[in-house]
C-alpha positions as CSV (number, residue, x, y, z in Angstrom):
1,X,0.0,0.0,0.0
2,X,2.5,2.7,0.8
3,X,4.2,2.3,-2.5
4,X,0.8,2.8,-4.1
5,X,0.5,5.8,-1.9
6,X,3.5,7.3,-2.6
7,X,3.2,7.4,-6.5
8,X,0.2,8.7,-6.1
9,X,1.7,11.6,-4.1
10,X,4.9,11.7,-6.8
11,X,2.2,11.8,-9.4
12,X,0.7,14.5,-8.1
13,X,3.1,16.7,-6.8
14,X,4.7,16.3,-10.6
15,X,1.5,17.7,-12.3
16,X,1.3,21.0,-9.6
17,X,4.5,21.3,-11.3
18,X,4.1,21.3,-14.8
19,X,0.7,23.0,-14.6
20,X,0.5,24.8,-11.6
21,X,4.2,25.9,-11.5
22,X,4.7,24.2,-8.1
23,X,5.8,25.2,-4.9
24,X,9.3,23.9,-4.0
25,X,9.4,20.5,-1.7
26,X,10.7,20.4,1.8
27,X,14.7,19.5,1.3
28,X,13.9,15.9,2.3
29,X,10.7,15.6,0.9
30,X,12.6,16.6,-2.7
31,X,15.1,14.4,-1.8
32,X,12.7,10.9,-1.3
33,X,10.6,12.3,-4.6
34,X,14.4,12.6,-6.7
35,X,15.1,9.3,-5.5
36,X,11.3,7.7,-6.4
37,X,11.6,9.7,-9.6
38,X,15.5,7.4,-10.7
39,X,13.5,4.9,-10.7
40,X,9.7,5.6,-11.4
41,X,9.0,8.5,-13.8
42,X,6.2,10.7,-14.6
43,X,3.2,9.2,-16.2
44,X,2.4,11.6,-19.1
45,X,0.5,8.8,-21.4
46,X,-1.3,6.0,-21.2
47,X,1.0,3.0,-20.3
48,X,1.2,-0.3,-18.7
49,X,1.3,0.8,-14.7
50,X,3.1,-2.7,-14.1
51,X,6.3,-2.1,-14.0
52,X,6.1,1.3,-12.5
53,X,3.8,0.0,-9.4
54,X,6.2,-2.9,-8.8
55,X,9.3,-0.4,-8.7
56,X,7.0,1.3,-6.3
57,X,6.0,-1.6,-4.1
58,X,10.0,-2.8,-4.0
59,X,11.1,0.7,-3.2
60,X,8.8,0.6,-0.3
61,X,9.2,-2.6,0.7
62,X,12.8,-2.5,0.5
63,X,13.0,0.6,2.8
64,X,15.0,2.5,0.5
65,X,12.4,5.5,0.6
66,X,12.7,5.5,4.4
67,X,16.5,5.3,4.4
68,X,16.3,8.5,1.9
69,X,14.1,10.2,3.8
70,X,16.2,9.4,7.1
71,X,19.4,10.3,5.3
72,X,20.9,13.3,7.4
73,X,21.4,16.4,5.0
């Protein structure tokens, strides 16, 4: 669920961007979304979601968002 969760939140936070002009991200917040976004970009067309949910679920299972986000600037 969280990885679900957390594209969800890239996915959004991507569009507020590109159509909104965005506000900046909290330095670790940025950092967890630059680190999601290596791995899992942003979803312009209509695609197969496969791969890009399992890269979510592993990321989150894995704890590599957590250790990003608990990374020490």
């Amino acid at each position: 669920m969280p990885g679900s969760q957390f594209f969800c939140a890239c996915q959004a936070v991507s569009l507020g961007d590109d159509y909104l002009g965005g506000m900046p991200l909290a330095p670790r917040t940025a950092r967890v979304q630059a680190a999601f976004r290596r791995r899992v970009p942003f979803i312009r067309d209509d695609v197969s979601m496969h791969p890009h949910m399992r890269a979510a679920f592993e990321m989150a299972r894995s704890g590599e968002l957590l250790a990003e986000a608990s990374r020490v600037v």
